[in-house]
C-alpha positions as CSV (number, residue, x, y, z in Angstrom):
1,X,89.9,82.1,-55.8
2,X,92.7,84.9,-54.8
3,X,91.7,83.8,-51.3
4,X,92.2,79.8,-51.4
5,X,95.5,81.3,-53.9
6,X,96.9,83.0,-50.5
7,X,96.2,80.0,-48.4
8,X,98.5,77.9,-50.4
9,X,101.5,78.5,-48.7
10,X,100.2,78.1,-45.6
11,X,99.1,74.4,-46.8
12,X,103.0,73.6,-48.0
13,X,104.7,74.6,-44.9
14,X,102.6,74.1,-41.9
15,X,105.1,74.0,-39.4
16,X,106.7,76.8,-40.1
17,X,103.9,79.3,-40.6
18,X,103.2,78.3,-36.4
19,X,106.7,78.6,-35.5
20,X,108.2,81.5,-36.8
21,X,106.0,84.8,-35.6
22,X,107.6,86.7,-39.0
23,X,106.4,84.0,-41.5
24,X,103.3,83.8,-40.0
25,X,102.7,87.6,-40.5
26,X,104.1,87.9,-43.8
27,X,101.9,84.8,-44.6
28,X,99.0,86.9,-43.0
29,X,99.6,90.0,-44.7
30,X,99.6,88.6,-48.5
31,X,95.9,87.6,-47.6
32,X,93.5,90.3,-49.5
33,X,92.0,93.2,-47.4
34,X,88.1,93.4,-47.7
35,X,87.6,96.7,-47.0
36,X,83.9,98.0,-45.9
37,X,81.5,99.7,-48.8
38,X,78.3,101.4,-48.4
39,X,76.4,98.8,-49.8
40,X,76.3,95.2,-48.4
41,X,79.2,92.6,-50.2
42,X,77.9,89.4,-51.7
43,X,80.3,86.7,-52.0
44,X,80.1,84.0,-55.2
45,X,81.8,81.0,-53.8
46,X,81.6,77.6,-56.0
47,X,83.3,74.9,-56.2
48,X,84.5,72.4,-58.6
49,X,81.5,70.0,-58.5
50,X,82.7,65.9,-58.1
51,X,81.4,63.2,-61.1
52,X,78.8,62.2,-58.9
53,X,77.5,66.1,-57.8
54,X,77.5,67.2,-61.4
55,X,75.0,64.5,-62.2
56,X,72.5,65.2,-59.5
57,X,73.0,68.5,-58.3
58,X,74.0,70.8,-61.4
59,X,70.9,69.8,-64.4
60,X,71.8,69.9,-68.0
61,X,71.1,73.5,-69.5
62,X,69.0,73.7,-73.2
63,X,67.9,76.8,-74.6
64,X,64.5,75.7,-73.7
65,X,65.0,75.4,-69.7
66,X,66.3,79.0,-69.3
67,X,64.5,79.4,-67.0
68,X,64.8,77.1,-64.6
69,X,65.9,77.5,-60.8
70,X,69.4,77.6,-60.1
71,X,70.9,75.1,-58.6
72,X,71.0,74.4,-54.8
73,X,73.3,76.6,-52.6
74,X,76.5,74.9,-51.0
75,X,77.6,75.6,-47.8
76,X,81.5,75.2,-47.5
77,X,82.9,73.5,-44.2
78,X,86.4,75.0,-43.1
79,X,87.4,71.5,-41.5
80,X,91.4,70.0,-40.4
81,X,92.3,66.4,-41.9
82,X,94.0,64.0,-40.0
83,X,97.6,65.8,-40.6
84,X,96.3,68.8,-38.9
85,X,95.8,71.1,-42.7
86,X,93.1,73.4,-43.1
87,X,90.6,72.2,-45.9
88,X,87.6,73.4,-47.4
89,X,84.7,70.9,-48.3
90,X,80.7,70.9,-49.1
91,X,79.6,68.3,-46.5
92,X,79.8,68.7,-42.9
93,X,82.7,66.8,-40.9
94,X,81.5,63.3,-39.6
95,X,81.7,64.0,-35.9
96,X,79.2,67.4,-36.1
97,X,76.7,64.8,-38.1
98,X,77.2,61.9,-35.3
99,X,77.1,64.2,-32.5
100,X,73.6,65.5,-34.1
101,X,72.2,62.3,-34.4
102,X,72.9,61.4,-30.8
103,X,71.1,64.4,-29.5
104,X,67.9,63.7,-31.8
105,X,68.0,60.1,-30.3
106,X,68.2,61.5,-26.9
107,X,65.1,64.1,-27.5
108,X,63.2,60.7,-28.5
109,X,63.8,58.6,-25.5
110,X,62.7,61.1,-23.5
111,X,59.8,61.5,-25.2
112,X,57.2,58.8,-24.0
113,X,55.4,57.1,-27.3
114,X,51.8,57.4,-27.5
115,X,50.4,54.0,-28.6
116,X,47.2,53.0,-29.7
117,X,45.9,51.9,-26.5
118,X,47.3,55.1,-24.3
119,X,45.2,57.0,-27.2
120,X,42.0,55.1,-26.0
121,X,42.9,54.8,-22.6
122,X,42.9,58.9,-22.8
123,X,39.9,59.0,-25.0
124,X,38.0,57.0,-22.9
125,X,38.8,58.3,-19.9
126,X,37.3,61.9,-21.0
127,X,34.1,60.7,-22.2
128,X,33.9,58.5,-18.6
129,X,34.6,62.1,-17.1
130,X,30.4,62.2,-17.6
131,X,28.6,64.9,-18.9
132,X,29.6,68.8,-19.5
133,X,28.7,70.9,-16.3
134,X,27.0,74.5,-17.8
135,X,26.2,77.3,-16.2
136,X,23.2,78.5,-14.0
137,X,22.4,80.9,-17.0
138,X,22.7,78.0,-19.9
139,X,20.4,75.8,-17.2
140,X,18.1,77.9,-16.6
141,X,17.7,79.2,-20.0
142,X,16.8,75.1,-21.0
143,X,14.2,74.8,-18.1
144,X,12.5,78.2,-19.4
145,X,12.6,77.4,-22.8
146,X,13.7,74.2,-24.1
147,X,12.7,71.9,-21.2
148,X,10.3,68.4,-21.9
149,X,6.9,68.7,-20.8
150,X,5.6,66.2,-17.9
151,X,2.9,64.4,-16.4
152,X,0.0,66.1,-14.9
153,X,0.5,64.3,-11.9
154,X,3.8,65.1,-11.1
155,X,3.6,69.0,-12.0
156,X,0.9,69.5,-9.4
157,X,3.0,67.7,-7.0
158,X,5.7,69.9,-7.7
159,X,3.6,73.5,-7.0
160,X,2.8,72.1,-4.3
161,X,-0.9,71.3,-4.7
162,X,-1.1,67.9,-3.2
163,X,0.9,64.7,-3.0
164,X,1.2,63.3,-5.9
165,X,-1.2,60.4,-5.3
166,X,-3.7,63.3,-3.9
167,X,-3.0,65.1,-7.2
168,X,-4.0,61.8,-9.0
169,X,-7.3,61.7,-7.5
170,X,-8.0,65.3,-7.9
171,X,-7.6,64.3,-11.6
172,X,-9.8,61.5,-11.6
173,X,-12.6,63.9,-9.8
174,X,-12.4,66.3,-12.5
175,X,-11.1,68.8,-10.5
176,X,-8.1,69.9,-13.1
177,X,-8.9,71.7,-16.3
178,X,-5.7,72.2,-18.6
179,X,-6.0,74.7,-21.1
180,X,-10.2,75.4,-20.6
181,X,-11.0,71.4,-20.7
182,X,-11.1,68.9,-17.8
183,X,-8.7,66.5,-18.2
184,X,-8.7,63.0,-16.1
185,X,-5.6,61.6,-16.8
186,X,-3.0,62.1,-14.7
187,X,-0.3,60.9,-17.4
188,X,-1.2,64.2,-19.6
189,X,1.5,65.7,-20.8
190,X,1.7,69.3,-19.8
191,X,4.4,72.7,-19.8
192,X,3.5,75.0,-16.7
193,X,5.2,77.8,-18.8
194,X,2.8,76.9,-21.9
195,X,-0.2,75.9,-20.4
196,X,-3.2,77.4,-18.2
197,X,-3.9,74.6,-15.2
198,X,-6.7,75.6,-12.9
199,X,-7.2,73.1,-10.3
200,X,-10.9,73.7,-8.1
201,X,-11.0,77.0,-10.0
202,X,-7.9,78.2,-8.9
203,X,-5.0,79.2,-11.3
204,X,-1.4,77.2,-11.0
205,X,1.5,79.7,-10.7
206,X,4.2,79.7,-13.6
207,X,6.7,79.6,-10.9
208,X,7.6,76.6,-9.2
209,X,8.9,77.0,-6.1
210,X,12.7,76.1,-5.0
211,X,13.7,72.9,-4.2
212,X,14.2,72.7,0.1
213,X,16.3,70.1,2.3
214,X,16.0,70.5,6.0
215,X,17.0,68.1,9.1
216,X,14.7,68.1,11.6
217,X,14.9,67.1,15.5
218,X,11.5,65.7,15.8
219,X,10.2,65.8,19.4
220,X,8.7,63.2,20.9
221,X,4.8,63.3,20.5
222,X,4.7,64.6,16.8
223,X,3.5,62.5,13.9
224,X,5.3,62.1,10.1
225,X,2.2,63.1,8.3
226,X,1.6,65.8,5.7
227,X,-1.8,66.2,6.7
228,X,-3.1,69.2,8.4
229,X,-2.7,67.9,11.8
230,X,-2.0,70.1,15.1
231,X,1.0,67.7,15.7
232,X,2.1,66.9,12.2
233,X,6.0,67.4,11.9
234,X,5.1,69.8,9.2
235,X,3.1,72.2,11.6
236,X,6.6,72.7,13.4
237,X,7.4,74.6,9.8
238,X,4.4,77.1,10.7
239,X,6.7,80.1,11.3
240,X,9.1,79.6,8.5
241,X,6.1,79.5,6.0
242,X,5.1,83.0,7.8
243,X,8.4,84.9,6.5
244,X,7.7,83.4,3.2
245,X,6.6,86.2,0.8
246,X,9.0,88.4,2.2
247,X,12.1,86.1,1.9
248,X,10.6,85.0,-1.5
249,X,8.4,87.3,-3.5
250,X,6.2,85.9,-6.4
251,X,7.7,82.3,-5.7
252,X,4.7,79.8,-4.5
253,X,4.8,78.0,-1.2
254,X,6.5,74.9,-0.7
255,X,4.5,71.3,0.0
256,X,7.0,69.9,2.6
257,X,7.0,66.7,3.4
258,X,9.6,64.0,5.7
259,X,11.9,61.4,4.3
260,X,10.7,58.4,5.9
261,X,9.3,58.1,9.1
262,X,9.4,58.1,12.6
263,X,7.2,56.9,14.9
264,X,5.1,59.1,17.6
265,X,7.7,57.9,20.3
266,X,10.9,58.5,18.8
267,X,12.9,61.6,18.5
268,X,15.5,62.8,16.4
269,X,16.9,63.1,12.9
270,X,14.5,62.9,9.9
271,X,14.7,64.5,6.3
272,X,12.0,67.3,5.5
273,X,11.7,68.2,2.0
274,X,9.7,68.9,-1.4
275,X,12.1,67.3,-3.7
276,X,9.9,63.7,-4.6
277,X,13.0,62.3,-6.7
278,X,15.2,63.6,-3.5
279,X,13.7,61.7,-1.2
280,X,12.4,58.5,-3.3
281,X,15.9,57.8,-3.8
282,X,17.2,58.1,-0.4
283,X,14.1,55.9,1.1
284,X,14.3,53.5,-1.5
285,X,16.4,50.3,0.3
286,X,18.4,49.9,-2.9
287,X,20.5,53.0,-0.9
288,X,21.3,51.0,1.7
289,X,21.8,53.5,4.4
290,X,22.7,52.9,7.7
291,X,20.8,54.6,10.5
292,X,22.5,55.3,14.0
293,X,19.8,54.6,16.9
294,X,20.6,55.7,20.7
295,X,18.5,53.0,23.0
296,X,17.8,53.8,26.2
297,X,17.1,50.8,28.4
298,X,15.4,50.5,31.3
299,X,16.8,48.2,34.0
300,X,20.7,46.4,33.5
301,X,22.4,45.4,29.6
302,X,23.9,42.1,29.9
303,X,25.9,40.1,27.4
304,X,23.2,37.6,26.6
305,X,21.4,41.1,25.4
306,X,23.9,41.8,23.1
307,X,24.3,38.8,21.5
308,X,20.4,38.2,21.1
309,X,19.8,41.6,19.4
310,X,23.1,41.1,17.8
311,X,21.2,37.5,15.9
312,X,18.4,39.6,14.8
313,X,15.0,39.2,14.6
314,X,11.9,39.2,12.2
315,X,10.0,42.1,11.5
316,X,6.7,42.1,9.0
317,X,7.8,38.5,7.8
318,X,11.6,39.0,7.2
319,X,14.5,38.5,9.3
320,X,16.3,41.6,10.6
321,X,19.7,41.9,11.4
322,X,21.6,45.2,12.6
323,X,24.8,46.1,11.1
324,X,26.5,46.7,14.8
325,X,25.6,47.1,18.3
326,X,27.3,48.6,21.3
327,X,27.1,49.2,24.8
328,X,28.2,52.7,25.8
329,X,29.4,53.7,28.5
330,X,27.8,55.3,31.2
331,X,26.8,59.1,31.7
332,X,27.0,60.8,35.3
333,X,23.6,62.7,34.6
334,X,22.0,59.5,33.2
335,X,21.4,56.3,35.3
336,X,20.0,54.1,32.4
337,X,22.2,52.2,30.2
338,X,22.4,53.3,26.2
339,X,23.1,50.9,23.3
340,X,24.1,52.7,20.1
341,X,22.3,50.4,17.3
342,X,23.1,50.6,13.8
343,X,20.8,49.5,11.1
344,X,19.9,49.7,7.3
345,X,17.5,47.9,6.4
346,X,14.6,51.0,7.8
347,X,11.4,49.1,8.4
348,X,8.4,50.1,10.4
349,X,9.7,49.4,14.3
350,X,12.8,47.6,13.9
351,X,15.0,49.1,16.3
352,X,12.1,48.5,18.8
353,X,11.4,44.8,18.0
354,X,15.3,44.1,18.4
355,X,15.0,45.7,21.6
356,X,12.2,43.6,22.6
357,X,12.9,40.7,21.2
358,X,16.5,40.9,23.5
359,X,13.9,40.3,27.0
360,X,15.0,44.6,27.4
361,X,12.5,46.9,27.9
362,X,12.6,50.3,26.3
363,X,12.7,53.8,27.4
364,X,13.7,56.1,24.8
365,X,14.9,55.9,21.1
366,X,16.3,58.7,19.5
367,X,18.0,58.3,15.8
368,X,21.0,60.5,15.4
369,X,22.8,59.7,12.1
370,X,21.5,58.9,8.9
371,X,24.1,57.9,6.0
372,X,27.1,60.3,6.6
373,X,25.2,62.8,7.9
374,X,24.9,63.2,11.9
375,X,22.0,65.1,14.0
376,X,24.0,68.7,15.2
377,X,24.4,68.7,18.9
378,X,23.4,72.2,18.8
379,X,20.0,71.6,16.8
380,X,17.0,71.4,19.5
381,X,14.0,69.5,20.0
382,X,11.7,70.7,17.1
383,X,14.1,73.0,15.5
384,X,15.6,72.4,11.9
385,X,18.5,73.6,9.6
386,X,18.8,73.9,6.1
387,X,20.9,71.5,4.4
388,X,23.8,72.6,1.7
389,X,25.2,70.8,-0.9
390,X,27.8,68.8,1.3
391,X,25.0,67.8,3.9
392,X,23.5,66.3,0.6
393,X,26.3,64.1,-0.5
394,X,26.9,62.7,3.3
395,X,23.5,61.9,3.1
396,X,24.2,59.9,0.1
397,X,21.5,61.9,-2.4
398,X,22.7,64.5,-4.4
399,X,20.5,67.1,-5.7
């Protein structure tokens, strides 16, 4: 109270105290001098409280509320009134309060508002994300020890016994004990891991061997068989199955077999694997994959060619139509004209009975692109290459 006591004057004469350098230093030095102590100084500032305060801020003391909490602390405001005087008040001035309520709007505009449907929108979009990816670990912990058992069938297909249909009849012939007793029906439920299979006496490995993909240049002369055949497409595998127990220890051999086929005279790309779901779903004509043909022709291509192979024609009872056809242009080492013929529909001889159909005579077909994936120029006739993840998905099956 001495303090707002010493202020008084300078309230009363405003003017002067900031034009006369000796008032306003006399006026300064009747202020009290807070000189420093070695403990801290706490300051009891309170004001008298208006009607309207002293009903809601300061509560009615009885003997019997004590102890109840003090009353709220007030912050004084050292603000100028319109004349320009110095003034102490409780509440902050009006322009720090409007000031502070444009900066929260501000900070809310720029703030985008997340509505219901953004919330769903959001929400949905992570469950569409699919499934969580795990680890090699966490997988192949689930396929050791968790994993669903499966038909008979299909497990024998999978060590590589037989095809699956040739694994069906060994079943029916009684050739395939599970667990000491024969079983005939190839829809037997069965864990490799947990159960002892013996097919002709012979004991199934645990191990299942890894899933392959290959493209092959098939030579002209070979047949797509998976039989034991001196010019089976498979017999051209004969000396990567010779390295096989040194590049894989303890892991069974493979049963290869192609993706489709290709007839004796044709050369080029085909799939080789041992994956069945692999390559029933990139054979399956719900994939709709195109297939790149290279025609050689023997004799001239004219336009009436073109346009006849261009209007199809019908092959085991259905109309055929290719996707495209071209006449390319001509090579300096080869005399015969080429047609590059695309197609997708993948039945047995098309390519040749559009050829034929066109009045052309054939002298060499090669298929060099199936999907997105194309034959390597560097691969040669009866070599292959080993297909990686990105092969896969040009190929249009994934793994």
């Amino acid at each position: 109270m001495a303090a707002l006591a010493s202020l008084a004057p300078l309230h009363s004469a405003p003017c002067l105290l900031f034009s006369c350098p000796k008032l306003r230093f006399r006026a300064l030095c009747r202020l009290p001098i807070v000189r420093a102590a070695s403990s801290p100084i706490e300051f009891n500032i309170t004001f008298a409280p208006s009607p309207e305060a002293s009903k809601t801020l300061i509560p009615d003391s009885s003997p019997q509320e004590s102890s109840s909490p003090s009353p709220p602390l007030l912050i004084p405001w050292i603000v100028r009134d319109e004349n320009g005087n110095l003034k102490l008040q409780s509440t902050p001035p009006a322009r720090f309060l409007q000031s502070l309520s444009e900066q929260n709007s501000q900070k809310e505009k720029k703030k985008p508002k997340q509505t219901k449907t953004t919330l769903d929108s959001s929400s949905s979009s992570k469950t569409a994300a699919g499934p969580p990816k795990y680890s090699k670990a966490a997988r192949r912990f689930y396929n050791q020890k968790i994993r669903e058992p499966q038909r008979l069938s299909k497990v024998l297909a999978a060590a590589g016994v037989a095809s699956r249909r040739s694994s069906e009849e060994l079943i029916f012939e009684g050739k395939v004990t599970v667990n000491g007793s024969v079983c005939t029906s190839p829809q037997t439920r069965v864990d490799l891991l947990k159960d002892s299979i013996y097919v002709n006496g012979n004991r199934i490995s645990k191990k299942l061997p890894p899933k392959l993909y290959f493209a092959l240049n098939k030579p002209k002369g070979y047949i797509c068989s998976n039989g034991e055949e001196s010019k089976s497409v498979i017999s051209l595998f004969d000396e990567y199955f010779k390295r096989w127990n040194k590049t894989n220890p303890g892991l069974p051999k493979p049963r290869l077999f192609t993706v489709g086929r290709l007839d004796v005279a044709t050369t080029g790309l085909i799939i080789v694997t041992n994956d069945g779901d692999f390559a029933q779903k990139l054979a399956h004509p719900s994939s709709k994959l195109s297939k790149e043909y290279i025609a050689t022709i023997e004799g001239g291509v004219r336009r009436r060619h073109l346009i006849a192979i261009s209007e199809g024609t019908e092959v085991e009872g259905i109309h055929c139509t290719p996707d495209s056809v071209e006449l390319l242009a001509a090579q300096r080492d080869a005399s015969r004209p080429r047609l590059r013929i695309v197609v997708h529909e993948g039945r047995n001889h098309e390519v040749r009975e559009l050829v034929k159909n066109a009045g052309l005579q054939l002298h060499s077909l090669k298929r060099v692109r199936i999907g997105g994936f194309r034959l390597p120029q560097d691969l040669g006739l009866g070599k292959h290459v080993e297909l990686k993840e990105a092969d896969l998905k040009l190929l249009g099956g994934q793994s």
